[in-house]
C-alpha positions as CSV (number, residue, x, y, z in Angstrom):
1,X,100.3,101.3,133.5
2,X,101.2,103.5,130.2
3,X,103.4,100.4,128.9
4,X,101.0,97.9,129.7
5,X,98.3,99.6,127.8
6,X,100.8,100.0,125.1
7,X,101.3,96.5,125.1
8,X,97.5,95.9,125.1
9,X,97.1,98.0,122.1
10,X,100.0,96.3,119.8
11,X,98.3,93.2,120.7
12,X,94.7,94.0,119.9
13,X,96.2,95.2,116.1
14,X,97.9,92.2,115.8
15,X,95.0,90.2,116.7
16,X,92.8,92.5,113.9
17,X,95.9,91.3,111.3
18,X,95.6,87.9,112.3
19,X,92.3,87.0,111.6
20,X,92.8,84.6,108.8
21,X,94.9,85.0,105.9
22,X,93.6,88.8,105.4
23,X,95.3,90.1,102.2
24,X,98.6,88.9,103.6
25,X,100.1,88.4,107.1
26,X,100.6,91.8,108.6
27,X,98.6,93.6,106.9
28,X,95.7,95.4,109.0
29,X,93.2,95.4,106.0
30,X,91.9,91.8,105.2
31,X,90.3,90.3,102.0
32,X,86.9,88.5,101.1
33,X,89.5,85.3,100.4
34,X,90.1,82.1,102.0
35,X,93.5,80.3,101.5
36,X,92.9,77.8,98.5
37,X,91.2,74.5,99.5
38,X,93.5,71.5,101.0
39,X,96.1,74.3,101.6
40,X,97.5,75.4,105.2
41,X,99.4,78.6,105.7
42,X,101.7,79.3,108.8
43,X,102.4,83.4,108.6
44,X,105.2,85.1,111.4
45,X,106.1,88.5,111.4
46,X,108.3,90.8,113.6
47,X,107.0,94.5,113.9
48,X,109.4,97.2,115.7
49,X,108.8,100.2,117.2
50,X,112.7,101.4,117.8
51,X,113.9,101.2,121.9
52,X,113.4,97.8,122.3
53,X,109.4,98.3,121.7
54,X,107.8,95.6,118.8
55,X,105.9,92.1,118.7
56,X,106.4,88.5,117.0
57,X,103.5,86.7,115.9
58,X,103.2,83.4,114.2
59,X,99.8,82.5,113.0
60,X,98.8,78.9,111.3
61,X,95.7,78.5,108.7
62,X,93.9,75.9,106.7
63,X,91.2,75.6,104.4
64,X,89.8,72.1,104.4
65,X,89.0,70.7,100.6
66,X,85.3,69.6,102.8
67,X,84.9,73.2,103.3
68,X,86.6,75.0,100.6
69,X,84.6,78.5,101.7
70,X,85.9,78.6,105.6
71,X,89.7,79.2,106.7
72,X,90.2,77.9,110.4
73,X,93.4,79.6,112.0
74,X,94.8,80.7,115.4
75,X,97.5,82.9,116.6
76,X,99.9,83.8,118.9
77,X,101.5,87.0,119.1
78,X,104.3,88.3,122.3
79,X,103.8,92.2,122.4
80,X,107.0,94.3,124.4
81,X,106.4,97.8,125.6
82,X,108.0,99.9,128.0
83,X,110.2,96.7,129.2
84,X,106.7,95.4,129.9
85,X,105.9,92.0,128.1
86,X,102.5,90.1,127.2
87,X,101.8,86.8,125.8
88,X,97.9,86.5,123.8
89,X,97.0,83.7,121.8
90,X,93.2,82.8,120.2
91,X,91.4,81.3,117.1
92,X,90.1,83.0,114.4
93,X,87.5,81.7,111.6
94,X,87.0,83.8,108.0
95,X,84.0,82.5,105.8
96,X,83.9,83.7,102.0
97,X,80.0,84.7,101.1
98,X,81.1,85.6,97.4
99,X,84.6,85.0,95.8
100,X,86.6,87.7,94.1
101,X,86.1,85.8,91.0
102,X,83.1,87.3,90.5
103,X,83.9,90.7,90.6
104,X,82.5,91.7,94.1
105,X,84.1,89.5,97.1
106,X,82.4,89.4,100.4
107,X,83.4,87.8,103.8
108,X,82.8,87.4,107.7
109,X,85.8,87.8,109.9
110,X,85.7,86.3,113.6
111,X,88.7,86.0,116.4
112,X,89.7,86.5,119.9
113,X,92.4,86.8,121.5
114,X,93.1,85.9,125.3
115,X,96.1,86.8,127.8
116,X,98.6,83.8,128.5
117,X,98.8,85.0,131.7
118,X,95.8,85.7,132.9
119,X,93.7,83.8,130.4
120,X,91.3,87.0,130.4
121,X,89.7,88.0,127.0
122,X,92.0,90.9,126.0
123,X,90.9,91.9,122.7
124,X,87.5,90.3,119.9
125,X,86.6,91.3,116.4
126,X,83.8,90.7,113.8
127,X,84.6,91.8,110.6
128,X,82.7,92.0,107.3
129,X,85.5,92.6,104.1
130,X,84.6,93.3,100.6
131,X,87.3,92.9,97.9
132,X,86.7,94.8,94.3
133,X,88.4,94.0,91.0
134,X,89.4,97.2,89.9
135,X,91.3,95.8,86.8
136,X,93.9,93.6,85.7
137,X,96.4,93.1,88.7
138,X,94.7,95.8,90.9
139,X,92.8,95.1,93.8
140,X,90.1,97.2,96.6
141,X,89.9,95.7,100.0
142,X,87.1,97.8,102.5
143,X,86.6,96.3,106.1
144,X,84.0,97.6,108.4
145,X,82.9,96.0,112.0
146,X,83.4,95.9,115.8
147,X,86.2,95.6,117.8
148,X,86.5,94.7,121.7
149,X,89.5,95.6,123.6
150,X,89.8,94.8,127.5
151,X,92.4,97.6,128.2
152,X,91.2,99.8,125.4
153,X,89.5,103.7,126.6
154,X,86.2,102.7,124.9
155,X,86.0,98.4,125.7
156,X,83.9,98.3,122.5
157,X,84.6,100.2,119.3
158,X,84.0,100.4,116.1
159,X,86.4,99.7,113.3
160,X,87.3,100.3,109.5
161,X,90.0,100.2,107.0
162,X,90.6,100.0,103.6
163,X,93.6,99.0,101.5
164,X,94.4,99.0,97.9
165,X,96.7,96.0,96.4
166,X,98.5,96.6,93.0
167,X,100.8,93.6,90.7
168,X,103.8,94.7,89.8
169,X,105.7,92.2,87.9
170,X,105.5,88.2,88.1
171,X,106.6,87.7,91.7
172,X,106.2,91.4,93.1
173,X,103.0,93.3,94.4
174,X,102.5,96.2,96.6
175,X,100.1,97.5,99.1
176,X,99.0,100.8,100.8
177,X,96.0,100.4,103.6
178,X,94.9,102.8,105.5
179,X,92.6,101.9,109.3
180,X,91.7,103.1,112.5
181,X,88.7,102.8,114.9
182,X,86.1,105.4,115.9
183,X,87.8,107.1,118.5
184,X,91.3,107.0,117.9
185,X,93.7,107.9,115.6
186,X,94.0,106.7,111.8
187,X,96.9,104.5,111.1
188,X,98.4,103.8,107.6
189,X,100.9,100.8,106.7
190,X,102.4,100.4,103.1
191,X,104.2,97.5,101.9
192,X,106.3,95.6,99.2
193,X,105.4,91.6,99.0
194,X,108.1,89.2,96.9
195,X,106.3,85.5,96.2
196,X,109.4,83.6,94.6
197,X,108.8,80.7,92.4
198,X,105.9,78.5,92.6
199,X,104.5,81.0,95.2
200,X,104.5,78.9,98.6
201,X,106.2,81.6,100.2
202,X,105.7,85.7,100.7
203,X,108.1,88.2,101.7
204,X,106.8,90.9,103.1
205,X,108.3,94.2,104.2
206,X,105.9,97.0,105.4
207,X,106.3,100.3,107.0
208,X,103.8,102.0,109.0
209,X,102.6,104.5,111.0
210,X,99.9,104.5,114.0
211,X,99.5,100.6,113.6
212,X,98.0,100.5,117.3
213,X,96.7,104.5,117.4
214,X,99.6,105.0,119.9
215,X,102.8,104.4,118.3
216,X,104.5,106.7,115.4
217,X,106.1,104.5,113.4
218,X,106.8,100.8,112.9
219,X,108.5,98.6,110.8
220,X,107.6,94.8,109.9
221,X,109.5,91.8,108.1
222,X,106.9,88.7,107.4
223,X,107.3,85.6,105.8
224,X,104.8,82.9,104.9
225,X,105.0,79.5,104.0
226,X,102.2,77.6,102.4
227,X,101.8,73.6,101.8
């Protein structure tokens, strides 16, 4: 039972980073920002635990020129624990109230995420982010909302995180986040993005601890590709 709850818990996190573009892939923290309009995303990232314990998720994305203000996305993330395996796939929709460009970026956040092999709701989030301009190349994301988890101690929780993004050089940025719900432990992620050329695809690598309240550490390589 201990591995399957483990299992339940990487797969609600990955379903709270999934939820649209957020400030990139696997990050927990998202931003107020949609992907740009007539532009789809596909982001995949493998997270590790150490013994054989991690997740792969691959999660598409688009932003329709019609709607230039709402991202429409899905994932699907395969969670091992314990020698214990578990399949969840669901949508997830982002709307932007207010762009960053004006100094003060706001956003609603909505996804769920259901068991392949049950088909039972396993974990649901609303989120509201706000993203700050703190200068040139520097960059405040807060989240606050509610989080539903089938498996979880407390089925309904609530949730909050914030992250800080900072430019490095033309092609390099870094991010430190920090997240946890109201009854659990607080988890914090750092991580090292390279966007090469034209910028249609991220690197990521991250390091974290706590990602899913349970686990000490974890480690995550992420890529995305945009066209």
């Amino acid at each position: 039972m201990a591995s399957v709850r483990a299992a339940a818990l990487l797969l609600g996190l990955a379903a709270m980073a999934n939820e649209a573009r957020a400030a990139g892939g696997a990050h927990v923290v998202d931003d107020a920002g949609v992907e740009t309009p007539g532009v789809c995303h596909l982001e995949t990232w493998v997270t590790g635990h150490g013994a054989g314990d991690g997740s792969v998720t691959l999660a598409p994305a688009c932003t329709r020129t019609a709607w230039p203000r709402v991202e429409l996305g899905a994932s699907a993330t395969v969670a091992r624990s314990g020698g214990a395996d578990d399949t969840t796939f669901g949508p997830a929709v982002k709307l932007n109230l207010r762009p960053l460009e004006s100094g003060l970026g706001l956003g609603i956040i909505a996804s769920g995420s259901w068991s392949a092999d049950s088909g039972r709701l396993e974990s649901a989030a609303l989120l509201a982010p706000v993203s700050v301009a703190l200068g040139e190349g520097t960059r405040l994301n807060l989240n606050a909302g509610w989080h539903y988890s089938r498996t979880g101690e407390r089925s309904h929780q609530a949730f909050y995180g914030a992250q800080v993004e900072v430019d490095l050089a033309p092609g390099w940025s870094a991010m430190a986040e920090a997240f946890g719900h109201d009854d659990g432990r607080t988890g914090a992620q750092l991580g090292l993005r390279w966007t090469p050329g034209g910028g249609t695809v991220d690197l990521d690598l991250l390091a974290g601890r706590y990602l899913d309240g349970a686990t000490r550490d974890a480690i995550t390589v992420g890529i995305t590709a945009r066209r």
